[in-house]
C-alpha positions in Angstrom: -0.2 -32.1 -26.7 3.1 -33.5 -26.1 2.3 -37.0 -24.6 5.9 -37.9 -24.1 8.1 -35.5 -23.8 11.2 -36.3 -25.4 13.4 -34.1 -27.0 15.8 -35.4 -29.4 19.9 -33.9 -29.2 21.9 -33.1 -32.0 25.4 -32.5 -30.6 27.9 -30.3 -31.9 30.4 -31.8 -33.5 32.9 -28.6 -34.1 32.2 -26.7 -30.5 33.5 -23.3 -30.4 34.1 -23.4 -26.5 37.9 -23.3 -27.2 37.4 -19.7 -28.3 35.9 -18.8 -25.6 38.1 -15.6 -23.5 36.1 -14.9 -20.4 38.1 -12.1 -19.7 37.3 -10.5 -22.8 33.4 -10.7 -23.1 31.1 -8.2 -24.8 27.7 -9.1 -23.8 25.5 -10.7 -26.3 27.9 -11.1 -29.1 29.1 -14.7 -28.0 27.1 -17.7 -28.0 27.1 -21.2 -26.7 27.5 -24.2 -28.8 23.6 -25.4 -28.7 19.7 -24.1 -29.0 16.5 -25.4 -28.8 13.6 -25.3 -30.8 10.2 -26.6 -31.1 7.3 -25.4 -33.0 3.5 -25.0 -33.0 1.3 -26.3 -36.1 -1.9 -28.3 -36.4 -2.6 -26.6 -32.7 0.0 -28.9 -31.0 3.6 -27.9 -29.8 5.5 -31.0 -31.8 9.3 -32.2 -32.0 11.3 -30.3 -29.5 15.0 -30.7 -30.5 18.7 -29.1 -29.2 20.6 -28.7 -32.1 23.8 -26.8 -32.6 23.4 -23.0 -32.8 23.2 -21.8 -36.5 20.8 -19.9 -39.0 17.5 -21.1 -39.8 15.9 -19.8 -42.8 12.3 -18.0 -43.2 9.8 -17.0 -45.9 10.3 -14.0 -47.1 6.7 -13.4 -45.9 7.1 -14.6 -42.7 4.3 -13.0 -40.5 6.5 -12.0 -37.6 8.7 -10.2 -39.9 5.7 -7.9 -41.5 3.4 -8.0 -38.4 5.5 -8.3 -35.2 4.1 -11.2 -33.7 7.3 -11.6 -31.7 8.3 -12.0 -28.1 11.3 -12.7 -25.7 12.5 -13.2 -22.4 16.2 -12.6 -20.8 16.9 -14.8 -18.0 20.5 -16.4 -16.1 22.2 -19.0 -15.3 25.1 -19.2 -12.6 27.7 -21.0 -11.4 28.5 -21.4 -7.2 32.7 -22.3 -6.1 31.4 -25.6 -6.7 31.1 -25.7 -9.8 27.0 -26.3 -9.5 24.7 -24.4 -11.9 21.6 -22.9 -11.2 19.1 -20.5 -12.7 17.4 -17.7 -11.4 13.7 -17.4 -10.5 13.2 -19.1 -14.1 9.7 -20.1 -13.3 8.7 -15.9 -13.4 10.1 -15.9 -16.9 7.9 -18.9 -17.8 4.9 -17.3 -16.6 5.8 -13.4 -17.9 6.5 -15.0 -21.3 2.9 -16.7 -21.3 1.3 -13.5 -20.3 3.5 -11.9 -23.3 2.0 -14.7 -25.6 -1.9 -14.0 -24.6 -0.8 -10.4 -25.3 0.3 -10.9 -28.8 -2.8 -13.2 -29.5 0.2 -16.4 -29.5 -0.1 -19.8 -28.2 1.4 -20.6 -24.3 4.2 -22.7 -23.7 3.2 -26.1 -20.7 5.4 -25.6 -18.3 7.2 -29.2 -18.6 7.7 -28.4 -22.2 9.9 -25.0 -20.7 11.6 -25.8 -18.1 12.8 -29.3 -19.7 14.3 -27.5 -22.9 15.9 -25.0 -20.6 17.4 -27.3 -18.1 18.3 -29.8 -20.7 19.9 -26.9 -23.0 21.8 -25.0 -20.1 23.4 -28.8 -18.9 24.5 -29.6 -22.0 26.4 -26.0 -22.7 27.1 -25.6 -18.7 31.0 -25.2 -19.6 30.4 -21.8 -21.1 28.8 -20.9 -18.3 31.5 -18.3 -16.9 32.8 -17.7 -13.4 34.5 -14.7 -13.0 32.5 -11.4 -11.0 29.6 -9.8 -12.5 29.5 -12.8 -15.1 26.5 -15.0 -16.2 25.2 -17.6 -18.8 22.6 -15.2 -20.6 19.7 -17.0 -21.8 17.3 -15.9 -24.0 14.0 -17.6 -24.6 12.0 -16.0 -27.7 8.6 -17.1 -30.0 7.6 -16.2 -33.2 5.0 -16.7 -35.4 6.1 -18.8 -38.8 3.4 -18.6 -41.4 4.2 -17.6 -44.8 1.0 -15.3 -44.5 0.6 -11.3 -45.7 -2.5 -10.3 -44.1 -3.1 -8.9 -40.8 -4.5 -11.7 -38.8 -2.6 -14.0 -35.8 -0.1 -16.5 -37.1 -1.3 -20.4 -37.3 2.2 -21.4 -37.0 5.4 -20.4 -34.4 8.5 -21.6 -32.9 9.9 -21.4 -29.7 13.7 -21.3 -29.1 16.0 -21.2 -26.3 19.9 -19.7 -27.2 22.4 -18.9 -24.6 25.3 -16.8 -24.4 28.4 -16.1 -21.6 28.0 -12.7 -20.3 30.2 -10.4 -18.4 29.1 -6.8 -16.7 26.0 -5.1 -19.0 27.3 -1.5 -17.8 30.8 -0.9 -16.2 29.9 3.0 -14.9 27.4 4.8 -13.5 24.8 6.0 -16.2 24.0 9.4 -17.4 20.3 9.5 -18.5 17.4 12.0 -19.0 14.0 12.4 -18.8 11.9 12.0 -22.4 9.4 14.3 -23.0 8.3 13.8 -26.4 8.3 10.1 -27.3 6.4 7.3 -25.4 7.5 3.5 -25.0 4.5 2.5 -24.3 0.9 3.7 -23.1 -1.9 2.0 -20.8 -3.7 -0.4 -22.6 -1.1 -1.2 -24.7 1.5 -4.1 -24.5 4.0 -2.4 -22.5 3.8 -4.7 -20.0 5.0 -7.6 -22.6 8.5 -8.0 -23.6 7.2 -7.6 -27.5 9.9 -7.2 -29.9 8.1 -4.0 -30.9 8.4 -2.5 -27.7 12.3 -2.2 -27.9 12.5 -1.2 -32.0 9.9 1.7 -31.2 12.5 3.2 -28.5 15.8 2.7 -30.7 15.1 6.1 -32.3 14.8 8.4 -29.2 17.1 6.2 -27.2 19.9 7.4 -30.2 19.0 10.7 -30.1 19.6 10.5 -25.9 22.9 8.4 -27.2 24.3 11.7 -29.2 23.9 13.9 -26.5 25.8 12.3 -24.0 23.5 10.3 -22.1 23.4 6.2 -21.8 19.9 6.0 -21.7 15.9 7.4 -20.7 14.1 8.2 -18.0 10.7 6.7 -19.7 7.8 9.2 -18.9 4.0 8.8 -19.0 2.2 8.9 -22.6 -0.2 11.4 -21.1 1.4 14.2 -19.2 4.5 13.0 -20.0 5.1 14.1 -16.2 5.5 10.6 -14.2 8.2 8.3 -14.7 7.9 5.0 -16.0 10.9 3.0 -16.4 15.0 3.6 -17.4 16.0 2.6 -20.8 15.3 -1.1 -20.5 15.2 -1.4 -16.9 12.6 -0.8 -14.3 13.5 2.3 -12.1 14.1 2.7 -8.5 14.8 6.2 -6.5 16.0 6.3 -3.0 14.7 9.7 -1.6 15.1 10.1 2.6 15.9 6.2 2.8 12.4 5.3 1.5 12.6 3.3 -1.8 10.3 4.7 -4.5 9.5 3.0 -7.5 6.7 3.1 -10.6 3.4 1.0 -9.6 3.1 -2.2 -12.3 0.3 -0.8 -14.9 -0.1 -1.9 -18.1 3.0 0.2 -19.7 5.5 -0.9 -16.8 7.0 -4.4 -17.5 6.9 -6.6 -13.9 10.3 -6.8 -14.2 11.9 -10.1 -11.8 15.2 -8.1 -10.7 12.5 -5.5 -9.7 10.4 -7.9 -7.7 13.4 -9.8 -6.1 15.0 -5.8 -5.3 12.0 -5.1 -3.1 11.5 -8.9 -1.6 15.7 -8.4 -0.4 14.4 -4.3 0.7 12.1 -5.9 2.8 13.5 -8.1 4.5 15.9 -5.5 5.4 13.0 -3.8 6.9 13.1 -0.6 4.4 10.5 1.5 3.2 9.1 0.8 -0.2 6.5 2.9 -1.7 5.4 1.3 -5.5 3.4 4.5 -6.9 3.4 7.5 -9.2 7.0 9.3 -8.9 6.8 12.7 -10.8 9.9 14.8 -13.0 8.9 17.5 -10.0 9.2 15.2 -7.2 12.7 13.9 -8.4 14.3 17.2 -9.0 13.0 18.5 -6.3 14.4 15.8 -3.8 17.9 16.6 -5.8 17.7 20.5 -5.3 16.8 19.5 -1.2 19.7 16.9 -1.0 17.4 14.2 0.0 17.6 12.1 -3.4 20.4 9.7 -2.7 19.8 7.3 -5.0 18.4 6.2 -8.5 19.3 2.7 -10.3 17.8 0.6 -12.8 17.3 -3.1 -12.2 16.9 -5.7 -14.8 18.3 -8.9 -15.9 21.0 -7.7 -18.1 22.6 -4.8 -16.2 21.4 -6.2 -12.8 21.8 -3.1 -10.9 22.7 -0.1 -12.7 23.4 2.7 -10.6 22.7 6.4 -12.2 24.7 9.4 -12.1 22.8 11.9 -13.7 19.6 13.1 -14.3 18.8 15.6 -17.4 16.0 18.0 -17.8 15.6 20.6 -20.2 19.2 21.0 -21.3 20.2 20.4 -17.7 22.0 18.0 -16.0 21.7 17.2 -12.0 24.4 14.8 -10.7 23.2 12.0 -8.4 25.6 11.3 -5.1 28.5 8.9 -6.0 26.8 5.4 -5.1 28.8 4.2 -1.7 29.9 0.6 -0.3 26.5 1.4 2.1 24.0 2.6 -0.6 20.8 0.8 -1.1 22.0 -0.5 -4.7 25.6 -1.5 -3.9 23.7 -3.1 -0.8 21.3 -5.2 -3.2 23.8 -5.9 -5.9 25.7 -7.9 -3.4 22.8 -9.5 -1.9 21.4 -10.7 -5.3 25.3 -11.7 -6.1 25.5 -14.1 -3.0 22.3 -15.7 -3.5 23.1 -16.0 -7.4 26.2 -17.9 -6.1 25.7 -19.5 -3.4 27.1 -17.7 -1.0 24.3 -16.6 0.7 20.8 -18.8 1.7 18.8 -19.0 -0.8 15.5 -18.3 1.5 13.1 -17.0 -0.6 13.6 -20.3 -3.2 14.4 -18.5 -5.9 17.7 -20.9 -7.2 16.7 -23.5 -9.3 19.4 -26.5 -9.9 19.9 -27.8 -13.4 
């Protein structure tokens, strides 16, 4: 164990901050001037360190790269008309990505050891934190395993890193999705509810084949019947349907997503009607044909709220009502956005200062 926790900072000394155009950002293609890294060996988590952000190299038989012993975790940090940083709810991310690690047979993170290398990371590169509406520091957390193994057996040896980058909006429309019928992202019993690596390659294909024809992303179905909905694209799901929220139960194929979570604590408190359960391809349509589905969005850490558009079955598409300064998700976004910002009170404690 780390007995003293001290982790040692290598600055930058050629920041790229100057080229930094916050009005021009393209999410996850810019990043901040520093990362952090520790890794695991001899059974110990040893020599945390910020260093600037660069390549690392890797055996060529690194055993994440054959055997997918890899996970992640997407998390924000804000800034308030203060200029005062803090992240979101960062403390659910620790714990998701230690549930991910048991998963994928991995070693957990001590909180300390977390929280310290986030904090300390996201002060030292708060300038490229931007301000501007809909804008974030994206952070993203990530472990893999680093023996230069081939067999199939869990890694002896990983590293943990922290990397952050300036964000703007994830989607700037409505999206255009559709149900998937054939492919699965995940099944129960399986690691759907970790964000594993292998869980997002696995849906590249059919998301591309969604991609050509016209839609942004999938309506995630069950791997059974294929005939309940699961999740949207990368985002959990919600559906409005006669001003009841309805939204997939958390099962082992369903990530717990914390924009989910912190959606229903805000519907809530509003006093709305939240059902978390089994939502059919029946149900949905047929709440569309009877004008009683007013709403569907995704939620999730990138995108936020993403508000859908249309819906396609079977060659068909059914379009959503336009989403209105009253709707449930406009409602939310802005709620999240004040908190996030310090606009709003923070009542729930989700805002942690750095």
């Amino acid at each position: 164990m780390l007995d003293t926790l001290t982790i040692r900072t290598q600055r930058t000394t050629a920041s790229r901050l100057s080229q930094l155009d916050a009005s021009t950002l393209e999410f996850g293609k810019i990043f901040s001037d520093h990362m952090f890294a520790v890794d695991y060996h001899d059974g110990e988590w040893q020599e945390p360190q910020i260093v600037p952000y660069g390549d690392m190299a890797v055996s060529p038989a690194n055993s994440a790269l054959h055997y997918g012993q890899a996970i992640f975790e997407g998390m924000k940090a804000y800034k308030n008309a203060d200029g005062e940083v803090a992240l979101f709810r960062p403390l659910d991310n620790f714990h998701r990505l230690n549930a991910s690690a048991e998963r994928m047979c991995m070693p957990t993170l001590p909180e300390e050891l977390f929280m310290q290398g986030l904090t300390q990371l996201v002060r030292l590169d708060s300038a490229w934190i931007p301000d501007g509406p809909g804008s974030a520091l994206y952070i993203r957390p990530f472990m893999f395993a680093t023996d230069g193994f081939v067999g199939v057996r869990p890694s002896n040896s990983y590293r943990f890193m922290i990397f952050t980058c300036p964000v703007g909006l994830y989607y700037n429309k409505p999206l255009r999705v559709r149900f998937e019928e054939k492919f699965v992202r995940s099944a129960e019993g399986g690691a759907g509810y970790a964000k594993a690596a292998g869980n997002y390659g696995a849906s590249m294909f059919p998301t591309k084949k969604a991609n050509l024809e016209g839609y942004h992303q999938l309506l995630w179905t069950d791997a059974s019947e294929h005939r309940y909905v699961e999740e949207s694209g990368t985002m959990n799901v919600m559906f409005v349907i006669n001003g009841r929220i309805i939204t997939p139960a958390l099962s082992t194929s369903i990530l717990d997503g914390i924009t989910r979570k912190s959606v229903l604590q805000i519907a809530r408190d509003w006093g709305l009607q939240i059902e978390e359960r089994k939502i059919s391809i029946d149900e949905i349509l047929k709440a569309q044909a009877a004008g009683t589905l007013q709403e569907a969005f995704g939620v999730g850490t990138a995108a936020t709220i993403a508000p859908i558009a249309t819906i396609g079955y079977r060659d068909q598409d059914y379009d959503l009502p336009p989403s209105g300064p009253d709707s449930i998700s406009k409602r939310v976004s802005q709620a999240l956005d004040a908190i996030r910002n310090g606009r709003s009170a923070d009542t729930h404690g989700w805002m942690v200062s750095v």
